[in-house]
Structures are given as C-alpha cells and as structure tokens.
N, C-alpha and C positions, 0 to 999 in steps of 0.2 A: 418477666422477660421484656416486656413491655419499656417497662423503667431501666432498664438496663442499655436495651437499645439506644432509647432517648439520649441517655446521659452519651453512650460512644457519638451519636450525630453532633454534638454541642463538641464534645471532643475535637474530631474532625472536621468542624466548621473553627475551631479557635485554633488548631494548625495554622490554618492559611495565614494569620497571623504572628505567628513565630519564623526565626531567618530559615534559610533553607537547610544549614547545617542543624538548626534543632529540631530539623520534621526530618533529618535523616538517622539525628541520634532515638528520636521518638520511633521510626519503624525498624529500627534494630533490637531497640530495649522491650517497648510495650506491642507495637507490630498493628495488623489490623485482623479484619474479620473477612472474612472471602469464603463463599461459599459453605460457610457455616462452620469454615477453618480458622484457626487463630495462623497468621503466617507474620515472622518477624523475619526480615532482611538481613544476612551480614553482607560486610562491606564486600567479600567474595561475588556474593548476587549482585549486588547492585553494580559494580564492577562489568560483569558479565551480560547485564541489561540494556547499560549505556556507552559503555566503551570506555571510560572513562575507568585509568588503573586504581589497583585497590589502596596502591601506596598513598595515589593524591588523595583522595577518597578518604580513609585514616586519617592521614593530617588535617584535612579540611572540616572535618566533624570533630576531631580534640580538638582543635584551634591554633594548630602547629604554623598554619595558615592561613591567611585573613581572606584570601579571597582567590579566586580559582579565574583561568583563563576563559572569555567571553562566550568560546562555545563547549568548553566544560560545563559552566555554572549553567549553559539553557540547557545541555542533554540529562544534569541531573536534575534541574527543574521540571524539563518536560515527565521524566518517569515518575518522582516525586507525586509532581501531581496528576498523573493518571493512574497511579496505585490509589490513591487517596480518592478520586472522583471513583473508581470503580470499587470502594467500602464505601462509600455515599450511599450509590444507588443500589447495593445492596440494602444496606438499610429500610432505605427508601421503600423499597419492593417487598420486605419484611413487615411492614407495618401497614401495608394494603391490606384491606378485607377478603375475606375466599370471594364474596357476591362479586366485586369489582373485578375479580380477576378471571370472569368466565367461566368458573367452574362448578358445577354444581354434587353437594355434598353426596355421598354416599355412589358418586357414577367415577368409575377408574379413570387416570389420563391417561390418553391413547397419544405417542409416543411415535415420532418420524425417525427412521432409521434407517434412510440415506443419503449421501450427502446432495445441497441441491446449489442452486446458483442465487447467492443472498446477495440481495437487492440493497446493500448498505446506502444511507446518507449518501456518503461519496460516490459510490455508484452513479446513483442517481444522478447528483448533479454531473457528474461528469458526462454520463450518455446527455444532459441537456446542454452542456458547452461543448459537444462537439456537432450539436444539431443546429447551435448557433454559429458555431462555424463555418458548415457547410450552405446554409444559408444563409449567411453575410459574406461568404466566399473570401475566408482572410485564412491567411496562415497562421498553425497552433503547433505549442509543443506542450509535449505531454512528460513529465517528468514525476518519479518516484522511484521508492528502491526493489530490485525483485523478489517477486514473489506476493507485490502490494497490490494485483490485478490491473495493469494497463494492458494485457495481452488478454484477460479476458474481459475486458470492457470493449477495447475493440473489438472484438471477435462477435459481440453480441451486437455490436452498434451495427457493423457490417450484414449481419443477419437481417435485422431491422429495416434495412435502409437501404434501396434497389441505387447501384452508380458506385457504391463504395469499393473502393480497390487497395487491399492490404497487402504492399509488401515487405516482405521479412528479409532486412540486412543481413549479412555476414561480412566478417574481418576480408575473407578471401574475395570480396566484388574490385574489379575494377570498373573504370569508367564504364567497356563497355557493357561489361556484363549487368549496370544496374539499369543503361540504356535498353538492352535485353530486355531486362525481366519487366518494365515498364510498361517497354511494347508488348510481351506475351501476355501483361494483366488486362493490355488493352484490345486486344485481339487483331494485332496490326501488325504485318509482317515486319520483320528488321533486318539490316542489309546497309551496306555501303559504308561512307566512313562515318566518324562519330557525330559531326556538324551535321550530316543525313540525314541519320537516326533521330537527333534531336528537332531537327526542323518536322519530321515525317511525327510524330511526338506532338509537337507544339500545336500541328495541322489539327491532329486527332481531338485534342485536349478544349481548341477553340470551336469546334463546331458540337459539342456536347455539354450541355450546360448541366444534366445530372452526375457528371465525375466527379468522384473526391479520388483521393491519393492521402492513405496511410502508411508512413513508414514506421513499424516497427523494429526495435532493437538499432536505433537510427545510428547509436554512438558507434556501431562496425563501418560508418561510412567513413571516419578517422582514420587516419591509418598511422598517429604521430607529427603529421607537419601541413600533409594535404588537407586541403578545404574543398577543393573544386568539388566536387561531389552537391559538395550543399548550397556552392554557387550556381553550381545546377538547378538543383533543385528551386532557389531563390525566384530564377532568370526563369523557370518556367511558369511560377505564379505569379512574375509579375507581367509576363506574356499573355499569357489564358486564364487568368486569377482561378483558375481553378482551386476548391480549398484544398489545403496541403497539411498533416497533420506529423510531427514528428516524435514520434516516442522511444524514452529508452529511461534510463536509470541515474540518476544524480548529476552524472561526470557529463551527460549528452547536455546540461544548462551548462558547465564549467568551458566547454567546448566551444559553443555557441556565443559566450560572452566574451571569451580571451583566445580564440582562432588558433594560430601558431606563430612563430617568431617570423615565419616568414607573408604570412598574409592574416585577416581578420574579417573577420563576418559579423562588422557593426550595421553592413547595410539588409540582413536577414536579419540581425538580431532588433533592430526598432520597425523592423515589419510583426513580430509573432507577438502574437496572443500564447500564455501562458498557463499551465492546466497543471496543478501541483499536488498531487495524490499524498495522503500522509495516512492513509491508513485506516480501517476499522477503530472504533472508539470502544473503549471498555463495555459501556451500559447495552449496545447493540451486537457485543459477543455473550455479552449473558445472557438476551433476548433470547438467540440463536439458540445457545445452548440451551435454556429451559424448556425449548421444545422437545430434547432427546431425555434418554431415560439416564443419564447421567450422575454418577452419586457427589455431591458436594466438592471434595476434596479436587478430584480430576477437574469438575469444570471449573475452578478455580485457575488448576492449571493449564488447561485449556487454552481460556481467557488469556491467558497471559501469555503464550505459540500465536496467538491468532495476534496481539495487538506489539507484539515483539517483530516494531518491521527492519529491523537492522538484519534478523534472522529468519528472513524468508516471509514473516506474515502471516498473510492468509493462503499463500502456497502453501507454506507448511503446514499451517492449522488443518487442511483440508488434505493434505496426505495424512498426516498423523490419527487424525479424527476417521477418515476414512477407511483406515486398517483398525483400529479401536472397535468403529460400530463390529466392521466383519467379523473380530475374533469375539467379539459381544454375542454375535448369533442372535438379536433379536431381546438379547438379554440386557443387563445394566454396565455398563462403561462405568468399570472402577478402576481405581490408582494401578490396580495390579497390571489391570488390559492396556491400562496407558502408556503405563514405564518400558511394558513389552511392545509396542508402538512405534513408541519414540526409540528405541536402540534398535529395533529392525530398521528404521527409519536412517540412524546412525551408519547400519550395519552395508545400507543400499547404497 
C-alpha cells in the first residue's frame, strides 16, 4: 500500500509539470484519490466548479483550442490545483505513523459532533489585520465572496474588542438613514438636517479615540450611480481618522475602483488598506473534518462544499455539515446522511 501511495505522490508532483489541459484530461481519465475515494472529473463537474462552460472546457482539453481567455485559464488553474494539492496532503497524512498522530493503539477516537467556529489560517490573519487597522487607525476594506466568513469574522473581532461598532447596510438606506444608524451605534441623539447629523457624528467620533466603524454588506450603500454615501464615509475618517472598515463581496472592490459615470472614489480608493478573503484551503478542511466521525467518501465531499467559494463556502459547508451531524444522531456521517443534507439544503 505503501508503494502504491509512493508511486501516486511522484505522480502528482510530475503533474505540476504538464500544461493545464493535460492535468484536466489526467483528472478526467485516471482522476485522484480523496478520502480513500477514487474520484474522476467530467468536464460537466469541472464546469460546475469553476464557472467556466463545459463547451470551452471540451475544446480546450481536445485542443479544439489553443488557449482560453485570461481569467478562464486562472479559474481552471486555480481548481486544477487545489483538487491536486488536496490528493497531496491526503497522501501525505496517509503515510504518517499512528505514534505521530496522537493516538494511541487500542483507545477508540472520540469524535466532536458539533459544529464550532474554526479558526482557519485566514481567519486568523484577518482578525490580525483588522487589529492593525484599528490601531494604525487607517481605512480597510474587506472583500470576498458570500458565505467565505467576513460576517463572522467581524462578528467575533467585535466580540473581542470593546469601541468596535458594526453596522449592517441595506439597499433600502438613504443618506439619512445610514446617518441614523451611526448615531444610534453611537449612542448619540440624531435630529436636524443632514450637515447636523454629521457635524454632531464627527464631534462624537473626535473625542473617542476607542471607536472603530464596520460597515458590513457595504456594496447596499450603491444604489447604481450614487457614491455620496462613501464620500461620507471617506470625509469622516479623514476628519476623526477614526478606523473604518468596509465589507462586502467582490462587486463592493469593482465599486470602489470605478465609482459611476457620474462621479469616482479615487480619493477613498488610495486611502484603504485591502483585506481579500479567498477561502478555507483544502488540507485545513480535512483537518476539520478528521475530527468528526465521518466515513471517507462524504468527507471528500465535504471538503470540496467547504472550499467551493463561488457556492457559498464555508456558509454552506457549515449548514450542510450541520444538518448531516443532526440526522447522524451521534452516529457516522455517510454519503447517504449527506445527499439528504444537501437537497434539504436545496429544498430550503
């Protein structure tokens, strides 16, 4: 078994060396090893993975087509090789000793079997750049797609950390309503017209030097054409440098870079510090997962809900997984408890 392994790691290390279309015709035809699954790709899946249709897909692996549009060729790179790096560290994890791995022979593995709040790599760094934010007192945005945990990274930094004041945009704010809600996080009456509000804001902001200001779900301060909102927003940190963090999902950088046709926010956009969320990594959703009682196949699939961030991520991984453990009872999370999961999942 031993030898076998061996030979697929040599395998998967002389990939990286072949073009991208032969390590696509390679996990279609010969496929990889995942959780003690053989799993081969068609161009349907990979299709479904990366957004990228099955048609170009097809030609680009017979060679209908020489070469694929700039950010086709990185979405199927990017998946390519993190199918690939996560048969790696399978491997990898496969050819460890029991002694290395904490466990000793003949005592059962005792087995977590609720979901909890996993402290990813990115995690991490993220709660520490916006702890440098708040203490370099500069303006950050935070950018990823949902469901990749910017709403629960906040949520905990704010826990953390006495001053922090998160609030949650909507489509429906206008000016003064977001003037409103600023003042209500700050516990400061509001009243009169909007230069008021704001001056009465700015007072509050400059004699408190533990305030932050998170805006979550920032891209509803858009509304199509308007910016004022995040001229706002600009004018007050450059008033009371109080830090200012702005988060939301891809389109909130598209925003921020290229304004509207009628005005632009180049003088926010070479103020912010930039915070770019991509996601749990393969090897630390297997981690995760080899804590629960989990049979093979599932946490394979798993793995791949949790690091699939075009489709929710780790929102979804963590509903999915969530109703999994429940209808598990304490018991093993197989393909069967999975599938019924994920289509209740569908069904909600």
């Amino acid at each position: 078994m031993k030898g076998v392994q061996t030979m697929e790691a040599r395998e998967l290390l002389a990939r990286r060396k072949l073009t991208l279309e032969e390590r696509i015709n390679l996990l279609r035809d010969k496929g990889v090893t995942v959780g003690g699954v053989r799993y081969r790709y068609n161009f349907q899946q990979i299709s479904d993975a990366t957004g990228v249709s099955r048609s170009m897909i097809s030609m680009f692996a017979n060679g209908s087509i020489r070469c694929l549009r700039p950010e086709m060729q990185a979405k199927l790179e990017e998946w390519v090789s993190q199918i690939e790096a996560q048969a790696a560290v399978e491997l990898e994890e496969a050819e460890t000793p029991e002694e290395e791995s904490g466990e000793t022979a003949g005592e059962p593995k005792t087995y977590k079997r609720e979901i909890e709040l996993y402290q990813t790599r990115e995690f991490t760094e993220a709660i520490g750049l916006l702890e440098w934010t708040r203490e370099k007192r500069k303006m950050c945005v935070m950018v990823g797609h949902p469901g990749i945990g910017k709403t629960t990274i906040i949520r905990n930094f704010a826990k953390r950390v006495p001053g922090v004041h998160v609030i949650v945009c909507r489509s429906t704010m206008r000016m003064r309503d977001l003037l409103d809600t600023i003042a209500d996080s700050l516990g400061i009456a509001a009243g009169g017209s909007n230069d008021e509000r704001v001056r009465r804001i700015q007072r509050e902001l400059a004699g408190r030097e533990d305030c932050m200001l998170i805006f979550d779900e920032a891209d509803h301060l858009y509304n199509g054409w308007d910016v004022k909102k995040f001229e706002l927003l600009r004018q007050l940190w450059d008033e009371t440098t109080t830090p200012i963090v702005l988060a939301g999902p891809p389109r909130l950088e598209e925003i921020l870079t290229h304004g509207s046709g009628r005005s632009n926010l180049s003088q926010l956009y070479r103020r912010k510090y930039e915070i770019k969320l991509t996601g749990i990594k393969p090897d630390e959703a297997r981690a995760i997962l080899s804590q629960y009682d989990v049979e093979p196949h599932a946490a394979a699939e798993l793995a791949l809900i949790a690091t699939d961030t075009r489709h929710g991520g780790m929102g979804n991984f963590i509903e999915i997984f969530g109703m999994a453990l429940e209808a598990a009872a304490g018991g093993t999370v197989t393909p069967e408890i999975l599938a019924g999961a994920r289509c209740y999942k569908l069904q909600g």
